[in-house]
C-alpha positions as CSV (number, residue, x, y, z in Angstrom):
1,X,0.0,0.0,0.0
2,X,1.5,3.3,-0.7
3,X,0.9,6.4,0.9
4,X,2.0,10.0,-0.3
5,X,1.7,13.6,2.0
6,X,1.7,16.7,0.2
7,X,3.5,18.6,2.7
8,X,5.7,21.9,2.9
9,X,7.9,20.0,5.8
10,X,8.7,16.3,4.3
11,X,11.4,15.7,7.0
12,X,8.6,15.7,9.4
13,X,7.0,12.7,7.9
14,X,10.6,10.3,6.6
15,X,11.8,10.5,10.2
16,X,8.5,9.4,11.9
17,X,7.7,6.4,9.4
18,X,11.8,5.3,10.0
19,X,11.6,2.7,13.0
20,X,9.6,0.2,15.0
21,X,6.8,-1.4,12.9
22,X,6.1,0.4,10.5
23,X,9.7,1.0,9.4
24,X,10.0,-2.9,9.5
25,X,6.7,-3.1,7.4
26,X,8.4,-0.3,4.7
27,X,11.4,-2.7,4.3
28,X,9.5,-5.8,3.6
29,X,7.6,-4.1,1.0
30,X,4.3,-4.1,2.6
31,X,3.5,-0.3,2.6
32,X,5.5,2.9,0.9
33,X,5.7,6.3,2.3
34,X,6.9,9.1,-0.6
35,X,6.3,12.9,-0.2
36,X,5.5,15.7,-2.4
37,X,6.4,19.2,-1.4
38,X,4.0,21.8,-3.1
39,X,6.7,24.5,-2.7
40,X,8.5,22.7,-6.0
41,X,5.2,23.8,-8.0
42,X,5.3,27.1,-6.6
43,X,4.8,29.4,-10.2
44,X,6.0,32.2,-7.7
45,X,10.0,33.5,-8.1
46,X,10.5,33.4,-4.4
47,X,8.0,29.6,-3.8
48,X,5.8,31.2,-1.8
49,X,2.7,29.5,-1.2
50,X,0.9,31.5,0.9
51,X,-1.1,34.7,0.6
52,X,-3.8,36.7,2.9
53,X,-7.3,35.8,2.9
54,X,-9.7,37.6,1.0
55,X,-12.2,40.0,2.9
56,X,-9.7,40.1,5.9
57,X,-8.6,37.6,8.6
58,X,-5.4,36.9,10.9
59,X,-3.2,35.1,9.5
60,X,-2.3,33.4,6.3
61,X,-3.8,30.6,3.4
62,X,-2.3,28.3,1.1
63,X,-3.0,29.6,-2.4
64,X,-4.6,27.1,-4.9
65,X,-2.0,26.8,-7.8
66,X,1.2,24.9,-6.2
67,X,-1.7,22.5,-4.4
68,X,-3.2,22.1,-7.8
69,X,-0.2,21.6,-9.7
70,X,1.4,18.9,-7.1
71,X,-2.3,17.4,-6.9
72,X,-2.8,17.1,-10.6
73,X,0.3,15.5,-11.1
74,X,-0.2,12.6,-8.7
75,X,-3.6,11.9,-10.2
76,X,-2.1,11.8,-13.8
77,X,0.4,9.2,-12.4
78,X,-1.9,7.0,-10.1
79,X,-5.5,7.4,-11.0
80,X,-6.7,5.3,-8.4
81,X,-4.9,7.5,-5.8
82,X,-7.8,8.4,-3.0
83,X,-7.1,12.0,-1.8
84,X,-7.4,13.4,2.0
85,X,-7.3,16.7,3.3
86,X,-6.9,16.9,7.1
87,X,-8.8,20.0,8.5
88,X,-10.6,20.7,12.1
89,X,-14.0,21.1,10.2
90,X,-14.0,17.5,8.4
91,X,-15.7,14.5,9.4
92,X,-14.0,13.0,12.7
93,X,-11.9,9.9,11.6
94,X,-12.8,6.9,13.3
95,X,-11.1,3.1,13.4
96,X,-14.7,2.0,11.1
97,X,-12.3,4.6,8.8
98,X,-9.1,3.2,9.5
99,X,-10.4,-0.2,8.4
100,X,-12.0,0.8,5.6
101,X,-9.2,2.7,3.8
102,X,-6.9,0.0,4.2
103,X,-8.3,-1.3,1.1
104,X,-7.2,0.7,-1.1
105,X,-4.1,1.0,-3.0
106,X,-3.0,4.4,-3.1
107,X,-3.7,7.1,-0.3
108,X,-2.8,11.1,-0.7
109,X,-2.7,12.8,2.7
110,X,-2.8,16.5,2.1
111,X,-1.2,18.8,4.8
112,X,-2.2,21.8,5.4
113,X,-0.5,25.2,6.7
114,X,-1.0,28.5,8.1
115,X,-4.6,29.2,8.7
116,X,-5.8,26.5,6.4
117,X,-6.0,25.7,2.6
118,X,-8.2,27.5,-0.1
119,X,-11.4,26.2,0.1
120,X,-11.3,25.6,-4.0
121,X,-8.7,23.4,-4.4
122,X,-10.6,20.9,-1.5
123,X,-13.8,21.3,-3.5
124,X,-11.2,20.7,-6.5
125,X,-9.1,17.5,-5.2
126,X,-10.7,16.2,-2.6
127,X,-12.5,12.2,-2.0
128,X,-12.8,13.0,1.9
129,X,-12.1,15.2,4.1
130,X,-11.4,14.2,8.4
131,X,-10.3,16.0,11.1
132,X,-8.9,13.9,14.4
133,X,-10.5,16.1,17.4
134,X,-11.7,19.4,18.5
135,X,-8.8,20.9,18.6
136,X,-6.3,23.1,16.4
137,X,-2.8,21.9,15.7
138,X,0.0,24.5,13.9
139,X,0.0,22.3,10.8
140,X,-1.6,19.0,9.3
141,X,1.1,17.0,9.2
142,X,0.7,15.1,12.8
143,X,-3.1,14.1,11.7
144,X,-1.7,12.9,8.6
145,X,0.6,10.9,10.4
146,X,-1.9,9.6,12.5
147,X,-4.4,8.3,9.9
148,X,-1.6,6.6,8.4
149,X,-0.6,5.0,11.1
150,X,-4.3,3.7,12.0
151,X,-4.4,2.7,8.2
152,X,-1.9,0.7,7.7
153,X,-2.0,-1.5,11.0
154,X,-5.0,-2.8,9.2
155,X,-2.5,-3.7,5.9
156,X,-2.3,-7.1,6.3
157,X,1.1,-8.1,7.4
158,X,2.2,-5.3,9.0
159,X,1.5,-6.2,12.7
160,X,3.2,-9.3,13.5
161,X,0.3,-10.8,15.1
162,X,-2.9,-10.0,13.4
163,X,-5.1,-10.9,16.1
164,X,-4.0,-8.0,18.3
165,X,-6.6,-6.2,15.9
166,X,-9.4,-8.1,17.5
167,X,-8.9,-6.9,20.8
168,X,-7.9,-3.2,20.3
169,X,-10.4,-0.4,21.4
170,X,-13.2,0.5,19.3
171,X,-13.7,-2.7,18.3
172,X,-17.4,-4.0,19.0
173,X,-17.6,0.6,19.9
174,X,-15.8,-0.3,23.4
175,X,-12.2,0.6,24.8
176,X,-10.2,-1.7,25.5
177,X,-9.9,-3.6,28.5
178,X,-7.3,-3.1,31.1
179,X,-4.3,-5.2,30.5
180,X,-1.5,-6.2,33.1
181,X,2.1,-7.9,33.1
182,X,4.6,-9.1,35.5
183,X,5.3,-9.1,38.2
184,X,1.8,-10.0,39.8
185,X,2.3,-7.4,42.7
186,X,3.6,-4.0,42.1
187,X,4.4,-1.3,44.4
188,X,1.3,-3.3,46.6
189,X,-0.6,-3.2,43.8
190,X,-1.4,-6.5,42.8
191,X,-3.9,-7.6,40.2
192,X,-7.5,-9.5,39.3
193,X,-6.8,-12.9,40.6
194,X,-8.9,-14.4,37.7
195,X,-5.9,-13.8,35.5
196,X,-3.7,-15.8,36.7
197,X,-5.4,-18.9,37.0
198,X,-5.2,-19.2,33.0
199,X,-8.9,-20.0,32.6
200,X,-8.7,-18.2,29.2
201,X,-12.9,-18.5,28.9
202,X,-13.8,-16.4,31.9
203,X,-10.5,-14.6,31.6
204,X,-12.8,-13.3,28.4
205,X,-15.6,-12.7,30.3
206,X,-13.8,-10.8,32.8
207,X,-12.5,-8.4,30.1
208,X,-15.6,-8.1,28.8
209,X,-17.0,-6.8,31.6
210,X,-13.8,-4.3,32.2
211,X,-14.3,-3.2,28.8
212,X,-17.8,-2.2,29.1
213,X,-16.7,-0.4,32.7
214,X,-14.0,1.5,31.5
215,X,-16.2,3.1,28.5
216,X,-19.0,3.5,30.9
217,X,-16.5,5.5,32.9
218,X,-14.3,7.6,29.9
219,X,-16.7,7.7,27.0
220,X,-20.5,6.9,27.8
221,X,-21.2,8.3,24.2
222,X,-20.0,4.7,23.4
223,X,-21.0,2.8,26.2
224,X,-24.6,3.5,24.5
225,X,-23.7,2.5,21.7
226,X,-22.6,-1.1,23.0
227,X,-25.3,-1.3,25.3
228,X,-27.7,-1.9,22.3
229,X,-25.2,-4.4,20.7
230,X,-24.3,-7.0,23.5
């Protein structure tokens, strides 16, 4: 699966995707990461890329052309390329997302800068548009890191045990469960006894029942949700 940011910083992204797993999974092949920097299409002498908003406004917007120009060209070279833009007002991405887009072949996250991106050139380019929370970050690139990090655990392949998927939170709309390793007792904290009597059915049970607790406790919004599917 290949992934490509259009991105002003493209240091930012090569250094994040260079260890643990998914630098393992670039190296076998199973996913590629390439940039795009929209500075390089820049028609201006200097490369800018940004200008003031019109009708007024702090601060400034990436203009249309060198987005156009970078976008234009990956479409003519990978048709089936499925463009993203990250921005606070999109839809909020969700692992049902993560899962989904791990079908396809080619994904273009689209960074944004400044104050944003001309509203044209989404209208223009784009197949979706997320944002990751309610919250305003100095540029797009961590979300676009994100949701290709939730992506492409779903690749198959790249996580070396494929059932960890199963049991991750969101899965079934609950978190995860509380999970525990050795040593048994900890700073006299010790934990569930059930656990360690390796009766993996109620073990199951057990976390089951954590799992609904703990998103009773941190996110009733999905605690409803499961209540109507269990």
């Amino acid at each position: 699966m290949r992934f490509t940011f259009v991105t002003l910083f493209p240091p930012m992204i090569e250094g994040y995707f260079a260890h643990s797993i998914l630098g393992r999974a670039i190296e076998a092949g199973l996913m590629q990461i390439d940039t795009l920097n929209p500075r390089d299409f820049s028609t201006n002498r200097h490369h800018k890329v940004d200008e003031p908003m019109i009708g007024g406004g702090a601060g400034m917007l990436m203009t249309p052309q060198p987005l156009d120009d970078a976008l234009t060209q990956i479409k003519e070279a990978s048709p089936e390329a499925h463009v993203i833009f990250l921005t606070p007002v999109g839809k909020p991405f969700r692992q049902n997302d993560a899962k989904r887009l791990a079908a396809h072949e080619h994904i273009v996250l689209v960074a944004g800068r400044y104050e944003g991106i001309d509203e044209r050139i989404i209208e223009m380019h784009a197949d979706e548009v997320f944002s990751v929370g309610d919250a305003i970050l100095t540029s797009g690139e961590l979300p676009a890191m994100m949701l290709c990090d939730a992506i492409s655990r779903n690749v198959p392949g790249v996580l070396g045990n494929s059932d960890s998927l199963s049991v991750e939170s969101f899965e079934e709309a609950l978190l995860e469960a509380p999970s525990f390793t050795k040593p048994d007792d900890y700073a006299g904290r010790g934990i569930v006894s059930e656990f360690l009597k390796g009766n993996h059915s109620k073990i199951a049970d057990l976390k089951k029942r954590m799992a609904l607790q703990k998103t009773q406790y941190f996110r009733p919004d999905l605690y409803q949700k499961a209540k109507g599917t269990l």
